[in-house]
ROFI-63444 format. One record per residue: residue number from 1; residue in one letter; z, x, y negated of N, C-alpha, C in turn. Coordinates in steps of 0.001 Angstrom, whole numbers, plus 500000, padded with zeros to 6 digits. Layout:
<pt><pos>NUM</pos><code>A</code><n_Z>Z</n_Z><n_X>X</n_X><n_Y>Y</n_Y><ca_Z>Z</ca_Z><ca_X>X</ca_X><ca_Y>Y</ca_Y><c_Z>Z</c_Z><c_X>X</c_X><c_Y>Y</c_Y></pt>
...
// end
This chain:
<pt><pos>1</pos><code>X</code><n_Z>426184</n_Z><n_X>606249</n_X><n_Y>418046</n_Y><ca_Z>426635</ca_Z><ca_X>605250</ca_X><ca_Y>419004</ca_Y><c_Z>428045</c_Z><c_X>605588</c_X><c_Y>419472</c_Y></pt>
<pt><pos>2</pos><code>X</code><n_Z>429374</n_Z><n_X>605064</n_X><n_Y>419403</n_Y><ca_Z>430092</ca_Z><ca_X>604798</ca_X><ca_Y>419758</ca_Y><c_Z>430470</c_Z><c_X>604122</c_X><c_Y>421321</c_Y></pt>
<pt><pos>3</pos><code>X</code><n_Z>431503</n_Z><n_X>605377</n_X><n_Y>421897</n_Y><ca_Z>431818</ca_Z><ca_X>604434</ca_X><ca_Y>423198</ca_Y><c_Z>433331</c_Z><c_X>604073</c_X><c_Y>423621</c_Y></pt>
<pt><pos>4</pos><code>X</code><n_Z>432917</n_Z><n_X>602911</n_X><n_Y>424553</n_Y><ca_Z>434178</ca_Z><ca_X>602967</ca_X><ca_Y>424446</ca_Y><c_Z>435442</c_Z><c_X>604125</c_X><c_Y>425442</c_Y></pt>
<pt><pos>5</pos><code>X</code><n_Z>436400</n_Z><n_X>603948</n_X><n_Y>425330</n_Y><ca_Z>437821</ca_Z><ca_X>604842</ca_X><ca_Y>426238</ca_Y><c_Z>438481</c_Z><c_X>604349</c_X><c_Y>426587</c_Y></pt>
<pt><pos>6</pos><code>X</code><n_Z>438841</n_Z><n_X>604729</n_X><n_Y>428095</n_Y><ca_Z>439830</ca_Z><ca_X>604355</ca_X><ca_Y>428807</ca_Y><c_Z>440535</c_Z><c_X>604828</c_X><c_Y>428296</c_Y></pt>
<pt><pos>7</pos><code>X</code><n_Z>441759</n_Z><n_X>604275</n_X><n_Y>427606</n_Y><ca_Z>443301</ca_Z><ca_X>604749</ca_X><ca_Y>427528</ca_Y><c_Z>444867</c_Z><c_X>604765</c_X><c_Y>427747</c_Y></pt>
<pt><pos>8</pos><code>X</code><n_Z>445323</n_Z><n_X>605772</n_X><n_Y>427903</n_Y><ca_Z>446663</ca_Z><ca_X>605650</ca_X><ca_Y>428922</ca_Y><c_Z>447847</c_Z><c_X>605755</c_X><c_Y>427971</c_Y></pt>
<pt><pos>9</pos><code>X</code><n_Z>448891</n_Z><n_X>604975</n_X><n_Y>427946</n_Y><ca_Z>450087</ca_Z><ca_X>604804</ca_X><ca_Y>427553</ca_Y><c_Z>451023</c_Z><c_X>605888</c_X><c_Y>427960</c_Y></pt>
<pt><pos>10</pos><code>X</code><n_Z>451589</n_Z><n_X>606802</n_X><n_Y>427495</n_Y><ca_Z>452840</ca_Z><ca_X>608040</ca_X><ca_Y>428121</ca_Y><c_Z>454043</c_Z><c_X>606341</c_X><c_Y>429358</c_Y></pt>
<pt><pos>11</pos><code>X</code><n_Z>453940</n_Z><n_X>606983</n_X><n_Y>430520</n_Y><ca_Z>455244</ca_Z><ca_X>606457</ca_X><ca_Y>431185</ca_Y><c_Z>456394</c_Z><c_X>606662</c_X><c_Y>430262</c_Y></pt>
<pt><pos>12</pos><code>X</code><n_Z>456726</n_Z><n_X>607486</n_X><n_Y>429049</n_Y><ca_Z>458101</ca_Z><ca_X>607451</ca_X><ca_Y>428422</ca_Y><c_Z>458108</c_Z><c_X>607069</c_X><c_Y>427301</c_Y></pt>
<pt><pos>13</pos><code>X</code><n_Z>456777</n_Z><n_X>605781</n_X><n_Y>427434</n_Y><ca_Z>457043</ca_Z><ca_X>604935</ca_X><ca_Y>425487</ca_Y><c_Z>458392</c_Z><c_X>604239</c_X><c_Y>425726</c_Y></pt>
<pt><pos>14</pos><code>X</code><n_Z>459051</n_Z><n_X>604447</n_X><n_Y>424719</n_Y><ca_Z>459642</ca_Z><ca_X>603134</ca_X><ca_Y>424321</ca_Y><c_Z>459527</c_Z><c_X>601399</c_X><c_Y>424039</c_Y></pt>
<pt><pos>15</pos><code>X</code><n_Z>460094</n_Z><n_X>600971</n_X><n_Y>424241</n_Y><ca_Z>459727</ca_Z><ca_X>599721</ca_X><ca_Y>424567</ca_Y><c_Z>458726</c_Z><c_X>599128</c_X><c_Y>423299</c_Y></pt>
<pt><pos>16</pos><code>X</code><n_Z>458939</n_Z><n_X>599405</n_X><n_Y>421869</n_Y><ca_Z>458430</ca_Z><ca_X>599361</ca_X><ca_Y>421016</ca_Y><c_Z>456719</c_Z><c_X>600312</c_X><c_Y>420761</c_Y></pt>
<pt><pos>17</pos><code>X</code><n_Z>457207</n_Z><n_X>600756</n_X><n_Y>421922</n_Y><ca_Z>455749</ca_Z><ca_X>600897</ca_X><ca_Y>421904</ca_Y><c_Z>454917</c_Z><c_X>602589</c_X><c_Y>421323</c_Y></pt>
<pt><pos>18</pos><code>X</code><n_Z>456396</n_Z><n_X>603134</n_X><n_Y>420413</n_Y><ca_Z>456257</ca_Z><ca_X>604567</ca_X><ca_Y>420294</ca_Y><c_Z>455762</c_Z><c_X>605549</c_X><c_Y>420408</c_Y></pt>
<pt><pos>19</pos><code>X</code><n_Z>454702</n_Z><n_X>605850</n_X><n_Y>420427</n_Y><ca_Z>454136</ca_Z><ca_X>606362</ca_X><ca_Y>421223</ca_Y><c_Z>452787</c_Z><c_X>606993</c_X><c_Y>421420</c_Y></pt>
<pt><pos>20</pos><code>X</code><n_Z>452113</n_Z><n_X>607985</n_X><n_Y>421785</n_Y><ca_Z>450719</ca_Z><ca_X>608218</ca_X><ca_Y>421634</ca_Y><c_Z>450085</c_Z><c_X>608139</c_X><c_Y>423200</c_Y></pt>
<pt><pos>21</pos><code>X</code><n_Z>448843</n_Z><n_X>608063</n_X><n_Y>422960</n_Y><ca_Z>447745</ca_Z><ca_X>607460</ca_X><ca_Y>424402</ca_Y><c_Z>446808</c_Z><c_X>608846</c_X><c_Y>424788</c_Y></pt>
<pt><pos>22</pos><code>X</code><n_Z>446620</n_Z><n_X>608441</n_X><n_Y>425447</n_Y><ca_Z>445226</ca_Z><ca_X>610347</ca_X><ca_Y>425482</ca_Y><c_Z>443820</c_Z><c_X>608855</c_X><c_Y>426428</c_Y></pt>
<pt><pos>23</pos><code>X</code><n_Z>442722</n_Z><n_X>609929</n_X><n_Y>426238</n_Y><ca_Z>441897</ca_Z><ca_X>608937</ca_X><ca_Y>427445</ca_Y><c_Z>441695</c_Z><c_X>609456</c_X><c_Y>428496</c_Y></pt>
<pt><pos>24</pos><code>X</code><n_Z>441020</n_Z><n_X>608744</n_X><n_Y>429492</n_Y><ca_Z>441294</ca_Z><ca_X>608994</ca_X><ca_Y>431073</ca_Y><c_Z>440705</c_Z><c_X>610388</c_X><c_Y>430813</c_Y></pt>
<pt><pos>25</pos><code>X</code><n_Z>439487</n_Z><n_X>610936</n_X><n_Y>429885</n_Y><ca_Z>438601</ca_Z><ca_X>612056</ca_X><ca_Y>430377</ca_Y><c_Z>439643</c_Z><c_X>613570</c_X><c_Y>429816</c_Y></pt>
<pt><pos>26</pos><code>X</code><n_Z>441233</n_Z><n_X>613056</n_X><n_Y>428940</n_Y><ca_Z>441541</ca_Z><ca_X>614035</ca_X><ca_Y>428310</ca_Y><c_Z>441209</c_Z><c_X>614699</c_X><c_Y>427453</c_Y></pt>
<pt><pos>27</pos><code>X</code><n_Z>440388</n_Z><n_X>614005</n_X><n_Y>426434</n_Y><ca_Z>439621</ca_Z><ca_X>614771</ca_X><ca_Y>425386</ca_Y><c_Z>440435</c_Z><c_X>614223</c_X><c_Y>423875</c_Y></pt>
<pt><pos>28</pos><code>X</code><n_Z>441095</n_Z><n_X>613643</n_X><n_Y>423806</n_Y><ca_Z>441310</ca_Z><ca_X>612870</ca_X><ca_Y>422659</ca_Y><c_Z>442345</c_Z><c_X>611977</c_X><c_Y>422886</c_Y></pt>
<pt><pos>29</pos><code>X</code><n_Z>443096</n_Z><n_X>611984</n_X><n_Y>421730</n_Y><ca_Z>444950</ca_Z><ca_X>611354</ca_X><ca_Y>421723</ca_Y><c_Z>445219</c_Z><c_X>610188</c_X><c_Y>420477</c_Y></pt>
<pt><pos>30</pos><code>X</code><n_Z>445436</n_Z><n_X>609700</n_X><n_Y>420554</n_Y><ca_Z>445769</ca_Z><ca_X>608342</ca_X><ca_Y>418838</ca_Y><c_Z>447008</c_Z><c_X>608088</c_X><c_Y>419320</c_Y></pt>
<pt><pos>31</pos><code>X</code><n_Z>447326</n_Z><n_X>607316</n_X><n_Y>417749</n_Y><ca_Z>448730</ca_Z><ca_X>606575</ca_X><ca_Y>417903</ca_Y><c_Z>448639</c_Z><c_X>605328</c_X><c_Y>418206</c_Y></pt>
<pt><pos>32</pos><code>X</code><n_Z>449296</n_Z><n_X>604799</n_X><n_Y>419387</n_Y><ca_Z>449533</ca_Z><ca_X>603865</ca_X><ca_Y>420088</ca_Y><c_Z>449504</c_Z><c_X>602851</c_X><c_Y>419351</c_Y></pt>
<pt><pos>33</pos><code>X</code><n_Z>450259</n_Z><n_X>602891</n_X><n_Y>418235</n_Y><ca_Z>450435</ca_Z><ca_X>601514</ca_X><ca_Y>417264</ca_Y><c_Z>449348</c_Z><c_X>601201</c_X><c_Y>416418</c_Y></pt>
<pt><pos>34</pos><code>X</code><n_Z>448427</n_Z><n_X>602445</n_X><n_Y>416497</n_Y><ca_Z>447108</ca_Z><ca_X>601982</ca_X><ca_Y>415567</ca_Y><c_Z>446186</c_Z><c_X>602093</c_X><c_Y>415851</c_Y></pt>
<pt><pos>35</pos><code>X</code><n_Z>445699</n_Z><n_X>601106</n_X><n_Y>417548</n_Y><ca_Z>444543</ca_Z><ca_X>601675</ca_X><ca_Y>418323</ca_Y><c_Z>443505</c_Z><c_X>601661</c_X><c_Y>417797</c_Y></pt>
<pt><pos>36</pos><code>X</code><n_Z>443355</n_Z><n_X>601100</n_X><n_Y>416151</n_Y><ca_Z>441957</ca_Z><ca_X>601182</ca_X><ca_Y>415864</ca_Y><c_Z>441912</c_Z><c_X>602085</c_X><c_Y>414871</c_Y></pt>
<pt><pos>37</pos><code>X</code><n_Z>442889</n_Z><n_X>603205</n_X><n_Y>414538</n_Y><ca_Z>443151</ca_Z><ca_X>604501</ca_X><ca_Y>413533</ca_Y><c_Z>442431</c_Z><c_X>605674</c_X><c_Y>413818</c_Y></pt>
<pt><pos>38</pos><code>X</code><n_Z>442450</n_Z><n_X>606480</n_X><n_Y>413399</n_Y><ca_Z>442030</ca_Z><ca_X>607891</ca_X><ca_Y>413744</ca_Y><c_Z>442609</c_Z><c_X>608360</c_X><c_Y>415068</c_Y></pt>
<pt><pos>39</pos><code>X</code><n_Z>441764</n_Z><n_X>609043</n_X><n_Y>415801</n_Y><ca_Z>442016</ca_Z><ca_X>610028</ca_X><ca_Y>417541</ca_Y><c_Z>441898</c_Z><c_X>611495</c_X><c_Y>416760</c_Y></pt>
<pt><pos>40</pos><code>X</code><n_Z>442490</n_Z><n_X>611992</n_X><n_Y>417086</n_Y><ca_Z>442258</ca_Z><ca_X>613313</ca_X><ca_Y>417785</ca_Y><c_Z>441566</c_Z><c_X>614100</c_X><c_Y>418445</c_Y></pt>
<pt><pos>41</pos><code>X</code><n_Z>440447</n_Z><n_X>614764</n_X><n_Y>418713</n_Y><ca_Z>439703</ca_Z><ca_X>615188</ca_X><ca_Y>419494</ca_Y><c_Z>440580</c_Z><c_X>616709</c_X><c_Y>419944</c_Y></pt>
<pt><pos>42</pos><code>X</code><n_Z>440889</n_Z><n_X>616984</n_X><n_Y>421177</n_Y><ca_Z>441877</ca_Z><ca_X>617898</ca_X><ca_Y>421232</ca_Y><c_Z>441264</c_Z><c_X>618195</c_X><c_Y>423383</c_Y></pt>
<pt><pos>43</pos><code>X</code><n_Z>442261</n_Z><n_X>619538</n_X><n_Y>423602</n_Y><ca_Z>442467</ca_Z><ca_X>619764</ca_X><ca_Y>425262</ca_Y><c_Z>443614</c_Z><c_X>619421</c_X><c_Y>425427</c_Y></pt>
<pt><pos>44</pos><code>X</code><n_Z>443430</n_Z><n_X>618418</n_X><n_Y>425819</n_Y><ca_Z>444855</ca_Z><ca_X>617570</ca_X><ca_Y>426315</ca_Y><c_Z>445793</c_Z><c_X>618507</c_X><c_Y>426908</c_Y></pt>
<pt><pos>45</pos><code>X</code><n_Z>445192</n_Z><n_X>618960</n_X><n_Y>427946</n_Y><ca_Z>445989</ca_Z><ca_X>619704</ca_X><ca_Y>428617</ca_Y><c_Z>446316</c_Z><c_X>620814</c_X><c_Y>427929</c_Y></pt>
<pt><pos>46</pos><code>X</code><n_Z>445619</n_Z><n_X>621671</n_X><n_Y>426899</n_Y><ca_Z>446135</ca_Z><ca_X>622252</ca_X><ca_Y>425808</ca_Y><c_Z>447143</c_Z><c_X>622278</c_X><c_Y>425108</c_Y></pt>
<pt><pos>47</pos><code>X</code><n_Z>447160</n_Z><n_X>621273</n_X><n_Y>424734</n_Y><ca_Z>448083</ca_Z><ca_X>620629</ca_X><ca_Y>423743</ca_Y><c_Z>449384</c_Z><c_X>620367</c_X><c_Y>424263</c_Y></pt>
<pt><pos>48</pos><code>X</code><n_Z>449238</n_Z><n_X>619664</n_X><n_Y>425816</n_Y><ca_Z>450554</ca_Z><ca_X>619838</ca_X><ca_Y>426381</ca_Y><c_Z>451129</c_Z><c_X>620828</c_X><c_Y>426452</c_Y></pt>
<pt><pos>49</pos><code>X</code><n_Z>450487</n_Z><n_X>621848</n_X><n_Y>427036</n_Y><ca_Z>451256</ca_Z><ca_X>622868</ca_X><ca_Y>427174</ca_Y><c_Z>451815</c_Z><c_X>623727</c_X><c_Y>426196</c_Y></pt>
<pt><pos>50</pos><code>X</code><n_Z>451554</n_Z><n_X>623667</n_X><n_Y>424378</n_Y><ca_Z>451534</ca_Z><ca_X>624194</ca_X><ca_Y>423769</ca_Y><c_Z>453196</c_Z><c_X>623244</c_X><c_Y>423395</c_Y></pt>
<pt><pos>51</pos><code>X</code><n_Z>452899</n_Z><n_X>622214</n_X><n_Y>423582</n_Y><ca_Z>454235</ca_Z><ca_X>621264</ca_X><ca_Y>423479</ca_Y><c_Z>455549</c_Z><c_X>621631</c_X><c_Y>424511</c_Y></pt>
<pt><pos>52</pos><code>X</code><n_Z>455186</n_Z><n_X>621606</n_X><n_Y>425424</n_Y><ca_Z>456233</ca_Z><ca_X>622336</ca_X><ca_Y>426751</ca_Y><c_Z>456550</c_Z><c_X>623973</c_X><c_Y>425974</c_Y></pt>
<pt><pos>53</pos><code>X</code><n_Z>455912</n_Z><n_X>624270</n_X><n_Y>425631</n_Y><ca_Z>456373</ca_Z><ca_X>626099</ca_X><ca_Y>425056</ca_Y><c_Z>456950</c_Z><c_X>625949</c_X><c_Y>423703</c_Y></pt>
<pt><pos>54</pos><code>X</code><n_Z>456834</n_Z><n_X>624435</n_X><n_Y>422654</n_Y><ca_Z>457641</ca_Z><ca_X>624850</ca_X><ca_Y>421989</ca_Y><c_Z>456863</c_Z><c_X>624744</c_X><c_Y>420915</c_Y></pt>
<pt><pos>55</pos><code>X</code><n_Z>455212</n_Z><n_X>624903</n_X><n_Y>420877</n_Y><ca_Z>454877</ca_Z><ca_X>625391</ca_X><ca_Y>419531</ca_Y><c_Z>454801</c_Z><c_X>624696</c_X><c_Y>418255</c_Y></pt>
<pt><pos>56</pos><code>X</code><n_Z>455356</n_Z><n_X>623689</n_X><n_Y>418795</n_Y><ca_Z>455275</ca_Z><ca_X>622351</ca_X><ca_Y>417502</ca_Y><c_Z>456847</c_Z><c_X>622021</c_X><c_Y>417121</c_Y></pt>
<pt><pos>57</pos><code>X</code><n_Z>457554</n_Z><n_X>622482</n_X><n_Y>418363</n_Y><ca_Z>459307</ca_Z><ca_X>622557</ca_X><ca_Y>417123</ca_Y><c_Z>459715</c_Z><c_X>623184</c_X><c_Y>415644</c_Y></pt>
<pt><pos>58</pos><code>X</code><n_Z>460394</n_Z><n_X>622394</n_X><n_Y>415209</n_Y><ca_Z>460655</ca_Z><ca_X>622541</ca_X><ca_Y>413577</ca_Y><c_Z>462068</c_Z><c_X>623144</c_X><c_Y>413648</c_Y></pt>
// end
């Protein structure tokens, strides 16, 4: 059974829309442009912070 998610838009999409969503509970992230694509199951807050430190720069 499938449910559904509240999901939140980043305040810094671009107008086009750019962008990835997380849901209200923070468990899981998709791409904005393909709300019916594959999520992520992830710690949001994890993940941010792993982003703020850097660990995903190339």
């Amino acid at each position: 059974m499938m449910h559904e998610n509240n999901w939140r838009k980043s305040s810094y999409s671009n107008i086009n829309g750019d962008c990835v969503e997380i849901t209200a509970t923070l468990d899981a992230i998709r791409d904005s442009k393909d709300p019916d694509g594959p999520t992520l199951a992830v710690d949001v807050s994890m993940f941010v912070r792993s982003v703020q430190h850097g660990r995903f720069d190339r």
